[in-house]
DRENDO-1510 file (C-alpha; in Angstrom, 1 decimal, always signed):
<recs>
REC; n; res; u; v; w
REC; 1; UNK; -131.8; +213.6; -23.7 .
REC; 2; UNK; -133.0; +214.7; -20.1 .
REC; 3; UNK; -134.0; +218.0; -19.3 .
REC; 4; UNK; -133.7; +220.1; -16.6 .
REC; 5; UNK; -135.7; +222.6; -16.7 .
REC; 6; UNK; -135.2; +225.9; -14.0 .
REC; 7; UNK; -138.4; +227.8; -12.9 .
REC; 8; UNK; -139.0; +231.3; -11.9 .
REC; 9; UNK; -141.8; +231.6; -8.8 .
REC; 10; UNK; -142.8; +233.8; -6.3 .
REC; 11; UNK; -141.6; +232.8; -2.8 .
REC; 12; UNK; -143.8; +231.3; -0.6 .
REC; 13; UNK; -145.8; +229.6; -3.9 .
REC; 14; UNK; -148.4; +226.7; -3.3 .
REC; 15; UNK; -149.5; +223.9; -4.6 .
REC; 16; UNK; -151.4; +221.0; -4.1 .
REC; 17; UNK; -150.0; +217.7; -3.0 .
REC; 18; UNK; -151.4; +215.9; -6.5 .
REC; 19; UNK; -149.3; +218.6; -8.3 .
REC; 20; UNK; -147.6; +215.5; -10.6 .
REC; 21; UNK; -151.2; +215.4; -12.1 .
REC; 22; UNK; -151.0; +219.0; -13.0 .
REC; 23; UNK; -146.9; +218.5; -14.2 .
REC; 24; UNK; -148.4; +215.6; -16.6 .
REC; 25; UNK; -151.1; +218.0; -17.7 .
REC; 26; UNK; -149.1; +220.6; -18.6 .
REC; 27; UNK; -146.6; +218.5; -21.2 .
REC; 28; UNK; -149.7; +217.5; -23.3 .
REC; 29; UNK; -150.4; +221.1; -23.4 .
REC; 30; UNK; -147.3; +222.0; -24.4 .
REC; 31; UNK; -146.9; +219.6; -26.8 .
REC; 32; UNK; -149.9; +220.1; -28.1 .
REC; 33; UNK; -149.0; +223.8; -29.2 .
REC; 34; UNK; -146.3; +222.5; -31.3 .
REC; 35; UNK; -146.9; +218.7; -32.6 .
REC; 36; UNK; -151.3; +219.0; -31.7 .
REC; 37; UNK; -151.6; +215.4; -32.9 .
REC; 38; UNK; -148.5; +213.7; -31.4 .
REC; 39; UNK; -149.7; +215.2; -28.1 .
REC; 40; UNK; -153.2; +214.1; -28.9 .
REC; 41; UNK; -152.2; +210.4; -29.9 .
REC; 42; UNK; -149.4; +210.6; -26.6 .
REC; 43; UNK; -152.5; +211.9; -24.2 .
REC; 44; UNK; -155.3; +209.3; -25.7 .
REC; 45; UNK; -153.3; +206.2; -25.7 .
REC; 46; UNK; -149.4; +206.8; -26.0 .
REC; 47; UNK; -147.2; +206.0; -29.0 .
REC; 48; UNK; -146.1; +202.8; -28.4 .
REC; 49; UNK; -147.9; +199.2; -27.7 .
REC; 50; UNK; -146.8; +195.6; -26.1 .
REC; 51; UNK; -149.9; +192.7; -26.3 .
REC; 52; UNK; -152.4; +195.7; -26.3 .
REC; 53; UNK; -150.9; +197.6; -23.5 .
REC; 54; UNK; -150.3; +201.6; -24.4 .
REC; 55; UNK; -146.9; +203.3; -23.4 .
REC; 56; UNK; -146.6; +206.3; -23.4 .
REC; 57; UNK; -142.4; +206.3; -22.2 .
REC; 58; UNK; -141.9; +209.6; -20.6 .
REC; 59; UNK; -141.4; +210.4; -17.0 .
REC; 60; UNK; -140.3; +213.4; -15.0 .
REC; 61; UNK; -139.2; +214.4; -11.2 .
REC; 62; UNK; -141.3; +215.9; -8.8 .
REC; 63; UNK; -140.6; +219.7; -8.3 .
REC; 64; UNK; -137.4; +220.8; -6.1 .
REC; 65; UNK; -136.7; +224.3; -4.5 .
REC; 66; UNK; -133.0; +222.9; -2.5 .
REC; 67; UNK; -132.7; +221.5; +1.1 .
REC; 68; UNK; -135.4; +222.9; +3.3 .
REC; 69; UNK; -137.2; +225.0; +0.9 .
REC; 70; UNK; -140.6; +223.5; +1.3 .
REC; 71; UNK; -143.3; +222.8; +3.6 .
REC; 72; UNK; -146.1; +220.4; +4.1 .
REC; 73; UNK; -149.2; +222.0; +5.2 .
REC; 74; UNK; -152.9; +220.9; +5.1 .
REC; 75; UNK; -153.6; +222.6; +1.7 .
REC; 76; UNK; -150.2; +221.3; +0.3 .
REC; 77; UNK; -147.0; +222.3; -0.3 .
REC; 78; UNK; -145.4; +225.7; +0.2 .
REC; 79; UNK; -142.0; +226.8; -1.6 .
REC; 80; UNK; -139.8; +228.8; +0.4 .
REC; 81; UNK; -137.7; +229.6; -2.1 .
REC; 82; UNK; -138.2; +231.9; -5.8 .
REC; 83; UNK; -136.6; +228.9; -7.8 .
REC; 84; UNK; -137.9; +225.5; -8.4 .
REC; 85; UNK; -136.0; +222.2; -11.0 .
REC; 86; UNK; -137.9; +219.8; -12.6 .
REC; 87; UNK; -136.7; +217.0; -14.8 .
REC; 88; UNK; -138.2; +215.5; -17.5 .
REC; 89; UNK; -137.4; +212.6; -19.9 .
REC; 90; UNK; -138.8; +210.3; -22.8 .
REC; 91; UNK; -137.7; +207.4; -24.5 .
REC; 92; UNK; -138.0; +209.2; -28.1 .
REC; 93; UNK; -135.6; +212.4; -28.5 .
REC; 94; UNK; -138.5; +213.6; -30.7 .
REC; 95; UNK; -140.7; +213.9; -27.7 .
REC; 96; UNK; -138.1; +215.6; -25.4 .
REC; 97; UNK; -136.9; +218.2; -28.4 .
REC; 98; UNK; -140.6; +219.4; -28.6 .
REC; 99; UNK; -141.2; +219.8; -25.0 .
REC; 100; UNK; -138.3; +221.9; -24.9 .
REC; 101; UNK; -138.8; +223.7; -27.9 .
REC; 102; UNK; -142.8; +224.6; -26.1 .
REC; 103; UNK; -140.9; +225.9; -23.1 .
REC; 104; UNK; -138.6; +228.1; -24.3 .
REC; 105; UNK; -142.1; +229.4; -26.3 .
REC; 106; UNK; -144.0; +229.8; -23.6 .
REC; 107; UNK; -142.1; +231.2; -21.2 .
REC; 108; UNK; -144.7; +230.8; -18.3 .
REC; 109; UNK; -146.7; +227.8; -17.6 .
REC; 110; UNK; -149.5; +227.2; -14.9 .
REC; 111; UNK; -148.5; +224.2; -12.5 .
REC; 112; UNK; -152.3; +223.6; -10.9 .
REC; 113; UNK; -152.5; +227.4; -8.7 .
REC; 114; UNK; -148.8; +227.9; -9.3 .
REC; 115; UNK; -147.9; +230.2; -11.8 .
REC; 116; UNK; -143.9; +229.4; -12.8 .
REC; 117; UNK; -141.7; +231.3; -15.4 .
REC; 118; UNK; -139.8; +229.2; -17.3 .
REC; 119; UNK; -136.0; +230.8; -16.8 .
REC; 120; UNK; -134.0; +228.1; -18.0 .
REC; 121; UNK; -134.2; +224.8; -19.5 .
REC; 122; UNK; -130.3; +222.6; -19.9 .
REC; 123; UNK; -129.3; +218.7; -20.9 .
REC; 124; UNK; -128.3; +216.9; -18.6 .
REC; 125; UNK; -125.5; +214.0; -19.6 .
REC; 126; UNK; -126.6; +210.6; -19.2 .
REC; 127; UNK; -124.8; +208.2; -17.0 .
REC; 128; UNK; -122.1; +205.9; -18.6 .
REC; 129; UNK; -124.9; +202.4; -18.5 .
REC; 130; UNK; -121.6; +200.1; -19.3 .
REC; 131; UNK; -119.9; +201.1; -15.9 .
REC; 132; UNK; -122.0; +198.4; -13.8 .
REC; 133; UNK; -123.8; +197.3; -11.9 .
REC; 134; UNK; -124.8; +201.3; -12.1 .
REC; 135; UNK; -126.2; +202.5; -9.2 .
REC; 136; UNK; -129.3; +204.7; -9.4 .
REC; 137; UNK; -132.1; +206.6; -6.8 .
REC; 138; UNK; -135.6; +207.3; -7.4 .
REC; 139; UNK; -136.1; +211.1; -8.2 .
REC; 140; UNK; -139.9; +210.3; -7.9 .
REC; 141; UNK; -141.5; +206.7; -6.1 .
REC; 142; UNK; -141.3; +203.4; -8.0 .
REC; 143; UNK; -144.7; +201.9; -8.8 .
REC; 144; UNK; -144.7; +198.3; -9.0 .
REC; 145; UNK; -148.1; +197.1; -8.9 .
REC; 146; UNK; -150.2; +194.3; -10.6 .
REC; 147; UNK; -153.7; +193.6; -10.6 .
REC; 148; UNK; -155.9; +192.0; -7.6 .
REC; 149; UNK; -159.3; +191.1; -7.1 .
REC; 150; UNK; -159.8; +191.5; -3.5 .
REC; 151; UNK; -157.8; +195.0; -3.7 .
REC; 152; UNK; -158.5; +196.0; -7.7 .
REC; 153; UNK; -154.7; +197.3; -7.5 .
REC; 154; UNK; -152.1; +195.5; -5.3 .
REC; 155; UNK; -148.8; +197.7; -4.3 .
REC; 156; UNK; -145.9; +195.6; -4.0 .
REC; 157; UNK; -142.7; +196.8; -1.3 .
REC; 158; UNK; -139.3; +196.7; -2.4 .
REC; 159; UNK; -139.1; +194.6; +1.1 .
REC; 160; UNK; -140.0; +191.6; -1.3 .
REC; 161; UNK; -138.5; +190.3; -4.9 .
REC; 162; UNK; -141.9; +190.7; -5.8 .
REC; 163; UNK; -141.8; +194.3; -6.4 .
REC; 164; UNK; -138.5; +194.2; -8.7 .
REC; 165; UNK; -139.5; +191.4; -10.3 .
REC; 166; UNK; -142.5; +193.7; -11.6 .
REC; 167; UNK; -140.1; +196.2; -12.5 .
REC; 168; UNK; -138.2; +193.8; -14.6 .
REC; 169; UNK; -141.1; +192.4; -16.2 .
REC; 170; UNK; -142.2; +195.9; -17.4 .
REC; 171; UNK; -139.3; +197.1; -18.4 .
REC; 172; UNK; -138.7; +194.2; -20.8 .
REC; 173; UNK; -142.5; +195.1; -22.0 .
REC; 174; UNK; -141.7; +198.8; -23.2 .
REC; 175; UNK; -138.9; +197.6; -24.8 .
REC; 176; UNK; -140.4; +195.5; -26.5 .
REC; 177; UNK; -143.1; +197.8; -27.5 .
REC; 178; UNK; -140.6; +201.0; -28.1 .
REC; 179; UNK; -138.3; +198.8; -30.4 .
REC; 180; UNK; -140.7; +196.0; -31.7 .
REC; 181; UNK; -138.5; +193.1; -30.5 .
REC; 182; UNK; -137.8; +191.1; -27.2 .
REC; 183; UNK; -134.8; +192.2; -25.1 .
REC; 184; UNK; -131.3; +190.9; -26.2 .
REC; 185; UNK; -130.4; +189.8; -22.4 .
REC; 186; UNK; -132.1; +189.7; -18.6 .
REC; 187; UNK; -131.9; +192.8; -16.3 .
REC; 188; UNK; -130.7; +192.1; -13.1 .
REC; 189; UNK; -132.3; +194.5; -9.7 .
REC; 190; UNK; -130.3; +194.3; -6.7 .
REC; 191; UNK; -131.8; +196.4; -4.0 .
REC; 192; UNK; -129.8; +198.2; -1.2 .
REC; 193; UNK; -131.4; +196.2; +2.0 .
REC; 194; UNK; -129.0; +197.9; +4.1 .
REC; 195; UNK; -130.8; +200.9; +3.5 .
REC; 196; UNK; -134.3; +199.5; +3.2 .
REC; 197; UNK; -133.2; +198.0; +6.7 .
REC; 198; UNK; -132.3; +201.5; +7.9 .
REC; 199; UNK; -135.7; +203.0; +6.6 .
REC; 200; UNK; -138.5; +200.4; +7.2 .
REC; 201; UNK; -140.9; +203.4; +5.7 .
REC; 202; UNK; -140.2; +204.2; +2.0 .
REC; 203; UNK; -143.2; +204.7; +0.8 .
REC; 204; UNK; -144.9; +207.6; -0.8 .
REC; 205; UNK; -148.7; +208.3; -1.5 .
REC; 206; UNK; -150.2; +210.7; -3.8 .
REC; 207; UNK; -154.4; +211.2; -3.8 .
REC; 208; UNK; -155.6; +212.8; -6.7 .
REC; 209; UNK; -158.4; +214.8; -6.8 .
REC; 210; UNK; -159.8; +213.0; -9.9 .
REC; 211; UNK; -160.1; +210.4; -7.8 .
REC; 212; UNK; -157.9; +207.7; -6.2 .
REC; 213; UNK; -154.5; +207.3; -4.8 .
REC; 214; UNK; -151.1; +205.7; -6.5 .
REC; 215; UNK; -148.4; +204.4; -3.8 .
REC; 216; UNK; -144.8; +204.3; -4.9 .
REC; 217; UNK; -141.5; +203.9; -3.1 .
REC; 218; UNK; -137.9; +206.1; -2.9 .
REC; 219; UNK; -135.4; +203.3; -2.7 .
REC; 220; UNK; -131.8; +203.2; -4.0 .
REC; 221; UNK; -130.7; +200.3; -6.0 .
REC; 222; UNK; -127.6; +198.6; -8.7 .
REC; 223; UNK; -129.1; +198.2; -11.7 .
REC; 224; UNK; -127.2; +195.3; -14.5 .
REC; 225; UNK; -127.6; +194.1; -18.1 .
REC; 226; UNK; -127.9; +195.2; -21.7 .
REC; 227; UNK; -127.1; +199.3; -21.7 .
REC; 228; UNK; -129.7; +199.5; -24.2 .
REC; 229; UNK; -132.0; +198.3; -21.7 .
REC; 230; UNK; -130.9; +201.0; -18.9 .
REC; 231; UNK; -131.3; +203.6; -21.2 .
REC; 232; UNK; -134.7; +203.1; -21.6 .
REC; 233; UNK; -134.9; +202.6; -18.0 .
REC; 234; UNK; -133.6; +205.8; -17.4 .
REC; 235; UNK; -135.5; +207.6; -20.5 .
REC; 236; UNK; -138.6; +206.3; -19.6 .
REC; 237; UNK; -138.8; +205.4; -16.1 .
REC; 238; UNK; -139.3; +202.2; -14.3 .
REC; 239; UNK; -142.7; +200.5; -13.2 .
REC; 240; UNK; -146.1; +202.0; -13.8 .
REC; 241; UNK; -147.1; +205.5; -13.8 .
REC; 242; UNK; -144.8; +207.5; -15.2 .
REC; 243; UNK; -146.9; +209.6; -17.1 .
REC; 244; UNK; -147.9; +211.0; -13.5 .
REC; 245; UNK; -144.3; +211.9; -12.7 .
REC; 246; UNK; -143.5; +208.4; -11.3 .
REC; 247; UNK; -140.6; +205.9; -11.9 .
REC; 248; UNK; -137.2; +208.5; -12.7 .
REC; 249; UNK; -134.2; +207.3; -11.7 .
REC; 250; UNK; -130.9; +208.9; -11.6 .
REC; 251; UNK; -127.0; +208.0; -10.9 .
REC; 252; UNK; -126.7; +208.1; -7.4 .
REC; 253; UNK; -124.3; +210.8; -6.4 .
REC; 254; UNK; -123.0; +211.2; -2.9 .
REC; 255; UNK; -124.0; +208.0; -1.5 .
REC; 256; UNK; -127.8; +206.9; -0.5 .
REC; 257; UNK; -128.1; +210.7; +0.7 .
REC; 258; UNK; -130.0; +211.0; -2.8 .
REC; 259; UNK; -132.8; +209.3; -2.0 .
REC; 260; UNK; -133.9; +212.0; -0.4 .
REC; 261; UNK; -132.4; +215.2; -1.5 .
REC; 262; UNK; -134.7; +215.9; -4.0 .
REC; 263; UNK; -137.7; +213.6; -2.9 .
REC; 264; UNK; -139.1; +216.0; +0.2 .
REC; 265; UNK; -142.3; +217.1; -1.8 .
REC; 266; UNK; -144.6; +213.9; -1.9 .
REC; 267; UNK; -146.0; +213.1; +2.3 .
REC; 268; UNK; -145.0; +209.5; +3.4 .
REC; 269; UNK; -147.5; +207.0; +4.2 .
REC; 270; UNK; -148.0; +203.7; +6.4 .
REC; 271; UNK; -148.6; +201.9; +3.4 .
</recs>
């Protein structure tokens, strides 16, 4: 059950480029006024585990004002606009039906220095996940990353299989920690080269102010297999991350024009 969730802000509204960071903080919070030690168990470790690694299986989309509506400067983002969307989405209802159920009782929420009224919150239908190979966008960058020692945290670039492979691979792992048991059939990523051809750069980089920096990438791609598999996929996001508001997908609508109708608020890097 995705949400869309409408805010209310005054135009010409800023906020920091590690704004995700804020986003993430403020569900805990949220949840935490109406299920304290759900939000506390989701914040310290996340609900569900694989071989001793936490999920916590929820995601959600950068912030959006329309086409145009926002500008990078050298202290962050500025919002040309007095309405801003933001997504969210978990693997468990529960989780979702709180959030919302929070909103609706707070009816303002601080986003880091931006102060948003919460003006409406809607469902959004899912895509039909039999109709494949379903093709999907990034609403916020893919993280596909696995550990190195030269580099402590290696990126991989949708360039190379390597990157969906890791995708693959850690989607079968929260599936297996969500349900308890291994997935009833492979996943199959098949990229769109023409466009990564057309757009060598399709990476994104957020620095935090805690301290280090997380590189995704906004790629369109056909995604194939079990629909209970693409569910979670789509309820929970793909690769690492998504806590911080990395990893949602959505149907692609309109052609590869998605990729980047919704994606103008995180700066792209050489990276």
């Amino acid at each position: 059950m995705r949400l869309r969730v409408t805010f209310a802000i005054p135009f010409g509204s800023r906020v920091a480029y590690d704004y995700p960071h804020h986003l993430g903080a403020m569900v805990y919070t949220l949840l935490g006024h109406v299920a304290p030690d759900l939000s506390a168990r989701l914040h310290a470790k996340g609900l569900w585990t694989d071989q001793s690694r936490p999920y916590k299986l929820f995601t959600f989309s950068q912030l959006w004002g329309g086409p145009g509506t926002t500008k990078a400067t050298r202290q962050g983002l500025v919002f040309d606009t007095e309405k801003l969307q933001w997504r969210f989405d978990a693997a468990a209802d529960m989780v979702t039906t709180l959030l919302a159920d929070a909103l609706l009782a707070a009816e303002r929420v601080r986003i880091g220095s931006l102060d948003a009224a919460v003006r409406e919150i809607a469902t959004e239908k899912e895509p039909d996940f039999a109709a494949q190979p379903l093709a999907l966008t990034a609403l916020s960058p893919l993280v596909a990353s696995v550990f190195s020692e030269e580099l402590a945290t290696r990126y991989a670039d949708p360039k190379d299989d390597d990157f969906w492979r890791i995708l693959e691979t850690n989607l079968y792992r929260k599936w297996t920690a969500f349900t308890g048991e291994p997935p009833s059939g492979p996943v199959t990523f098949t990229p769109d080269r023409e466009y990564l051809r057309r757009n060598p750069r399709t990476s994104k980089r957020v620095v935090f102010k805690t301290g280090g920096a997380i590189v995704g990438h906004l790629v369109p791609f056909a995604l194939s297999g079990p629909t209970e598999l693409l569910r979670l996929a789509y309820r929970a996001g793909l690769g690492g991350k998504n806590a911080l508001g990395f990893g949602m997908v959505a149907a692609a609508k309109g052609g590869k024009e998605r990729v980047a109708e919704e994606t103008e608020n995180v700066p792209p890097c050489d990276c």
